[in-house]
DRENDO-1510 file (C-alpha; in Angstrom, 1 decimal, always signed):
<recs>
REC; n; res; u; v; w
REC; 1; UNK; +0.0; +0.0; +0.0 .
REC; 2; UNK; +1.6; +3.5; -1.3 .
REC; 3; UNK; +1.4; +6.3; +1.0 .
REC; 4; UNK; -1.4; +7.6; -1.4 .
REC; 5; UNK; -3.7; +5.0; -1.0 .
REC; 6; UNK; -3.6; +4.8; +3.3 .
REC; 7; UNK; -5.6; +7.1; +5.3 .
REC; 8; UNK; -4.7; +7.6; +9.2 .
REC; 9; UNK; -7.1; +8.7; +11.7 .
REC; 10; UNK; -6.0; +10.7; +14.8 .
REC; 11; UNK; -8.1; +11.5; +17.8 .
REC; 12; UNK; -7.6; +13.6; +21.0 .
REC; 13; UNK; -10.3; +12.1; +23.6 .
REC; 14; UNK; -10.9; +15.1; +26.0 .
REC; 15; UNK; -12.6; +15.2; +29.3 .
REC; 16; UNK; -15.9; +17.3; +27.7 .
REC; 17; UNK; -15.0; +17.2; +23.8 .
REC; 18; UNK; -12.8; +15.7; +21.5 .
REC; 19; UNK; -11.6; +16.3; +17.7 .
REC; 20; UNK; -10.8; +14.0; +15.1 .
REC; 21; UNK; -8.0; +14.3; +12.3 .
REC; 22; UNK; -7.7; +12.3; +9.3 .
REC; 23; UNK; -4.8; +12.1; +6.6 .
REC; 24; UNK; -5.9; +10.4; +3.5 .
REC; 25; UNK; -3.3; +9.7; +1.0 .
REC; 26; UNK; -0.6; +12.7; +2.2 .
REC; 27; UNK; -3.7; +15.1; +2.9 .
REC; 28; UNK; -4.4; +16.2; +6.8 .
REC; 29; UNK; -8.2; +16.9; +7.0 .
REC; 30; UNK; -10.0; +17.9; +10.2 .
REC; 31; UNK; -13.2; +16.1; +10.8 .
REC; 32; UNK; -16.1; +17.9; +11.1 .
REC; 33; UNK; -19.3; +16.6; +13.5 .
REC; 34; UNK; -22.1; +15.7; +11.1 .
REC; 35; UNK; -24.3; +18.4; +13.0 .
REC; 36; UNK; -21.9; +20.8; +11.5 .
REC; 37; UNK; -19.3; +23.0; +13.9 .
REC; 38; UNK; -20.0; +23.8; +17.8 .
REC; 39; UNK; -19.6; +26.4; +19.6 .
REC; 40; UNK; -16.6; +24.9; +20.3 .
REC; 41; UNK; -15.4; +24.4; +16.6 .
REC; 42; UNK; -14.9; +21.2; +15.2 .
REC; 43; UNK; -15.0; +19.4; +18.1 .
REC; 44; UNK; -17.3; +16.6; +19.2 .
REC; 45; UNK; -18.7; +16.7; +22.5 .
REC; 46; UNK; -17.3; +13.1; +24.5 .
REC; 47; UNK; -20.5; +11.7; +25.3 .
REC; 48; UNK; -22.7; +8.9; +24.2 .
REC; 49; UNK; -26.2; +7.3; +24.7 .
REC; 50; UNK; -27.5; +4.3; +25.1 .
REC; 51; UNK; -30.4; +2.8; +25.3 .
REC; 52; UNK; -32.3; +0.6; +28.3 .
REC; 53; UNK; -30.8; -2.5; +26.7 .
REC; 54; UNK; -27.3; -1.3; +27.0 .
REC; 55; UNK; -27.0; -0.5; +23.0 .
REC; 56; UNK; -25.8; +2.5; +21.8 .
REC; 57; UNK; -28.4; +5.0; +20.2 .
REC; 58; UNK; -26.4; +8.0; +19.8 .
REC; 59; UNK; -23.2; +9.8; +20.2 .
REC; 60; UNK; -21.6; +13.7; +20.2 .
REC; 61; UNK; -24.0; +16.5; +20.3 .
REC; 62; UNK; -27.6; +14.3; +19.5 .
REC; 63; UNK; -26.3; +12.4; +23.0 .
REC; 64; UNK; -25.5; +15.8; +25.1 .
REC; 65; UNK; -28.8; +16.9; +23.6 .
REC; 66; UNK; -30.6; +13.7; +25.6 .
REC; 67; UNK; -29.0; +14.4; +29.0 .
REC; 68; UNK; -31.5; +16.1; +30.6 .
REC; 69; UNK; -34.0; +14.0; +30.0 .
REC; 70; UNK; -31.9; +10.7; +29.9 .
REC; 71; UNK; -29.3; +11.0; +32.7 .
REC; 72; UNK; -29.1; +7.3; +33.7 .
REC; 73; UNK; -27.9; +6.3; +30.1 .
REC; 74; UNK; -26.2; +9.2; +28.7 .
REC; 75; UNK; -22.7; +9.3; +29.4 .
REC; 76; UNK; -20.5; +11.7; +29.9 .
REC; 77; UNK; -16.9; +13.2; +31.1 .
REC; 78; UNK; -15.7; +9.1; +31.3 .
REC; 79; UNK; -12.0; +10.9; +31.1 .
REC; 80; UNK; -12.1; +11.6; +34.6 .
REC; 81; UNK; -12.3; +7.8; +35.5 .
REC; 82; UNK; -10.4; +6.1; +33.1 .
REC; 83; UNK; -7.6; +4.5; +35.1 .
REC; 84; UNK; -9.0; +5.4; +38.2 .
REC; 85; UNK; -9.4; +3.2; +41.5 .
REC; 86; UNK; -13.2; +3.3; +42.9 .
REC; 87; UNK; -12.2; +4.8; +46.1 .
REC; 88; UNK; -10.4; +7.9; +44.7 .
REC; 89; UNK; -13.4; +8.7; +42.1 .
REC; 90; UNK; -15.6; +8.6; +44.9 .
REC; 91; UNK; -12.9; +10.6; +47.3 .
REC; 92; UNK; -12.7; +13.0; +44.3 .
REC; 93; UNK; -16.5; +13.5; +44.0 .
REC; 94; UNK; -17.0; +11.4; +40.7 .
REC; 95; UNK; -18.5; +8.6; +42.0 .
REC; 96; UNK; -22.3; +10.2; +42.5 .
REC; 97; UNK; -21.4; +13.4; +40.5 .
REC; 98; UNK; -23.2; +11.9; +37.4 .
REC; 99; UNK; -26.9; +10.4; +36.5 .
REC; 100; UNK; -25.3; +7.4; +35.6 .
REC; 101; UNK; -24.2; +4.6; +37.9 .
REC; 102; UNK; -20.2; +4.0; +38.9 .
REC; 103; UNK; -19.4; +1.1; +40.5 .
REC; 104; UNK; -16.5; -1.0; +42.0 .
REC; 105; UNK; -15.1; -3.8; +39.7 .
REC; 106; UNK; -13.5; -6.9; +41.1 .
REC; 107; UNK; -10.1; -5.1; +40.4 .
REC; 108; UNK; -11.4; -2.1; +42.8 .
REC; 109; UNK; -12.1; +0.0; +39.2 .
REC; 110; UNK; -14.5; +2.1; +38.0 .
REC; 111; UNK; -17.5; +0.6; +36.3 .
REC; 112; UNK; -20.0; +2.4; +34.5 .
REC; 113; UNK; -23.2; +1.0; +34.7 .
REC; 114; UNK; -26.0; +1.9; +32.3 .
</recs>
């Protein structure tokens, strides 16, 4: 495969938003959100929403837009508990902080329940 022919996707995962990057053959392109750009630019908000089954129904701004009605299954800000034990999200205020439930894994982890 020639360098023309690959395409490389890059993306920063933020704590509230995140932006994607592409470069298709030796082209960068900045993806755009399909609702077209924020307030905050180009970026896409980090959140996603799923549905009482546990399936994803949407992500970006169509999930933020659900939060208010659909707090238990609209996730957001998961950044802050990526990598983090149980007992320091909850020390920290993230455990409870957030419609959706966090629990303990068997590893002392954080588990996102929805």
């Amino acid at each position: 495969m020639t360098a023309e022919e690959r395409c490389l996707i890059g993306i920063d995962l933020g704590t509230y938003n995140s932006v994607a990057a592409a470069v298709i053959g030796r082209q960068p392109l900045i993806l755009c959100p399909e609702e077209g750009p924020s307030s905050q630019g180009t970026c896409f908000p980090s959140v996603v929403e799923f549905d009482e089954k546990g399936d994803l129904v949407n992500v970006g701004l169509y999930a933020l837009r659900s939060l208010p009605v659909y707090p238990q299954t609209v996730v957001v800000a998961v950044k802050r508990l990526i990598g983090k034990a149980f007992n320091s999200a909850k020390a920290a205020g993230d455990v409870g902080r957030f419609g959706y439930a966090i629990a303990k894994d068997s590893d002392g982890g954080c588990v996102i329940q929805v």
